[in-house]
C-alpha positions in Angstrom: -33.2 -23.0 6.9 -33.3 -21.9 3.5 -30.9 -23.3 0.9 -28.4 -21.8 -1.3 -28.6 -18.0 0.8 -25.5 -18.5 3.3 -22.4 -17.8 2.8 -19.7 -21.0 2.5 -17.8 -22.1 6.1 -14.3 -22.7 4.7 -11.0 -22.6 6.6 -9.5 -19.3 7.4 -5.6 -18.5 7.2 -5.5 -15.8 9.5 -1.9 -13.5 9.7 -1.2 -11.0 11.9 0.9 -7.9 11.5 3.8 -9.0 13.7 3.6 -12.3 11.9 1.5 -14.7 13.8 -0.9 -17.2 11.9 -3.3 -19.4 12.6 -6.2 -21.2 11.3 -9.7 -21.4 11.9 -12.9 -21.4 10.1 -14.9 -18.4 8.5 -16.7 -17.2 5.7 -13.2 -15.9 3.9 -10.5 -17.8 3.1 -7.8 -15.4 4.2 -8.0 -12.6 6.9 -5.5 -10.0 7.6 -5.3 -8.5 11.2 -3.4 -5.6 13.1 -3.1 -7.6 16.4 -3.9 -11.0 17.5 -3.2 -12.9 20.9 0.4 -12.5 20.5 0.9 -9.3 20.2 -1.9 -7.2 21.7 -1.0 -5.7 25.4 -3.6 -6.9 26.8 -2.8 -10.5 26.7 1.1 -10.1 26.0 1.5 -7.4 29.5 3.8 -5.4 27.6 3.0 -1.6 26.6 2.7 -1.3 23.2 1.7 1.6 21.1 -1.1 0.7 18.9 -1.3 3.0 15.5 -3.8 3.3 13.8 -4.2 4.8 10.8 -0.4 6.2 10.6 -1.6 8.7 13.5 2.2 8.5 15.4 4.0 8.3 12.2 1.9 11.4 10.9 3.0 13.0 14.5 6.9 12.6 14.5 7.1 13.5 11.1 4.9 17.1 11.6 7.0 17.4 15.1 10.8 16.8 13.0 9.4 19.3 10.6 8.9 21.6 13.4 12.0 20.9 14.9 13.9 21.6 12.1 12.1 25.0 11.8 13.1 25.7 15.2 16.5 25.1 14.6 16.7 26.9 11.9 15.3 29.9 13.3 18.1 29.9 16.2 20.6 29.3 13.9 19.4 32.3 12.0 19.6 34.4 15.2 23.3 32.9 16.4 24.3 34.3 13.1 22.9 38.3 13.7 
C-alpha cells in the first residue's frame, strides 16, 4: 500500500439522538447519529415514528393551521 494517502484510524465517540454512546474506531473522531441499536424499531420491537427531515412536525403544524381555519369558519357561520 502506498504511504501517507489513507485517512487516520482513530477512536470514534459515537452519540445518538436519544442519547446512546458508544465507541468504536473510524476515520472521525466524533459521529452524530439519528438512531442506533437502542432506539431503532427494528431491534428495540417498539413502533416508533422515524422523522426525517422535520416531515411530521412540518405536518401537524400545516394540519393545526388548517384546523384553526376550520374553526374559524364555523364560528363565523354560528354567528350569521
Amino acid at each position: 500500500m502506498k504511504q501517507g494517502i489513507h485517512p487516520d484510524y482513530v477512536l470514534t465517540a459515537v452519540r445518538c439522538s436519544c442519547g446512546n454512546e458508544f465507541t468504536t474506531r473510524g476515520t472521525q473522531s466524533e459521529i452524530r447519529v439519528e438512531l442506533c441499536n437502542q432506539c431503532h424499531p427494528f431491534y428495540t420491537g417498539k413502533q416508533k415514528l422515524v422523522d426525517s427531515g422535520g416531515r411530521v412536525e412540518r405536518y401537524k403544524q400545516r394540519y393545526a393551521k388548517t384546523q384553526a381555519k376550520q374553526d374559524a369558519a364555523k364560528q363565523d357561520a354560528a354567528r350569521k
